[in-house]
N, C-alpha and C positions, 0 to 999 in steps of 0.2 A: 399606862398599863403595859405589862411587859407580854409580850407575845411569843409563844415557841418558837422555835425556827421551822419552819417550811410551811407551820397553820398561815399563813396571809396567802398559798400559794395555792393549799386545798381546799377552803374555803369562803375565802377574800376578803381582803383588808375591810370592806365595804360592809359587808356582814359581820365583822366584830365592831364597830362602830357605831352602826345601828341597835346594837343587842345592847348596849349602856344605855343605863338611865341617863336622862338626860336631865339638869339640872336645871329649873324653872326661874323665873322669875319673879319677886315679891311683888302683888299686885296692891294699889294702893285706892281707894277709893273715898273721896271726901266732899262734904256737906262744910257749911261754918258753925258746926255744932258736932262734927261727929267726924273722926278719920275711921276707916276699915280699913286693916288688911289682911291680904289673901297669899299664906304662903303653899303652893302647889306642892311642893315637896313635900308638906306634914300630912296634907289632907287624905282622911281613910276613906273619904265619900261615903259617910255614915249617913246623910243627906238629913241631916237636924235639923239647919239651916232653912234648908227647903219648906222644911214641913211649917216651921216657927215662923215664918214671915213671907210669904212666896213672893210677897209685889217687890219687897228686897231684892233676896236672892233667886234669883231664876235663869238656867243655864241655857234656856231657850235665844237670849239676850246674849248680844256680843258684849258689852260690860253688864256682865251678868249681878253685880252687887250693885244697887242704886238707892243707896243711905238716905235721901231725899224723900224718898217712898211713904217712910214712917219716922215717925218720932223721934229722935236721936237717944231719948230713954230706951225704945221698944226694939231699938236696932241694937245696943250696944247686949242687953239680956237675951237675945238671940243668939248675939257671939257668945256671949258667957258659955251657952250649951253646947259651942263647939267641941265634941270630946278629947280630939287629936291636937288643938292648940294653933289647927292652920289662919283661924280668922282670931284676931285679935282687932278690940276697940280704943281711943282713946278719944277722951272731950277736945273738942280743937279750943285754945283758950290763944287769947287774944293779949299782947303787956304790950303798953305803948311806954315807950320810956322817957323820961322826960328829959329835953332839952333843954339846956339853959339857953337865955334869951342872950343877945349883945348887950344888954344893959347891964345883965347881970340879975335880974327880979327873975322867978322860978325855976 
């Protein structure tokens, strides 16, 4: 950010630093059926979320999304309603791949 010259010195470096947004970080929250994430930069705090699943999402909670709560159906049609696109759901799926043995059989 380019700054005038002499604004750092009338109203401090400190105070234009603080005045930026500040760029969050992707929150990720996962079940063996269900990943959430949470990005803080999209969220309009429409509180959809809220209203749709409260034992979920509930900001009372320091990890405030707890996918475990409900269903991983009932969690993911939750996200669906998020309007701003901050909470995003995917199935956590599982591929084990196959190894071949030393023998050579599978």
């Amino acid at each position: 950010m380019a700054v005038p010259p002499g604004i750092g010195r009338s109203i401090g470096m400190a105070a234009i630093f603080s005045a930026m947004p500040e760029e969050r970080r992707l929150q990720v929250y996962q079940t063996d059926q269900v990943r959430v994430t949470f990005d803080p930069n999209l969220c309009q705090h429409s509180g959809i979320c809220l209203g749709a699943l409260p034992a979920v999402f509930d900001v009372q909670r320091k990890r405030w999304i707890q996918p475990d709560k409900a269903p991983a159906n009932a969690v993911m049609a939750a996200v669906a309603r998020c309007p701003s696109g901050a909470l995003q759901s995917h199935l956590v799926t599982s591929v084990i791949r196959s190894v071949p043995r030393p023998d050579g059989s599978g």
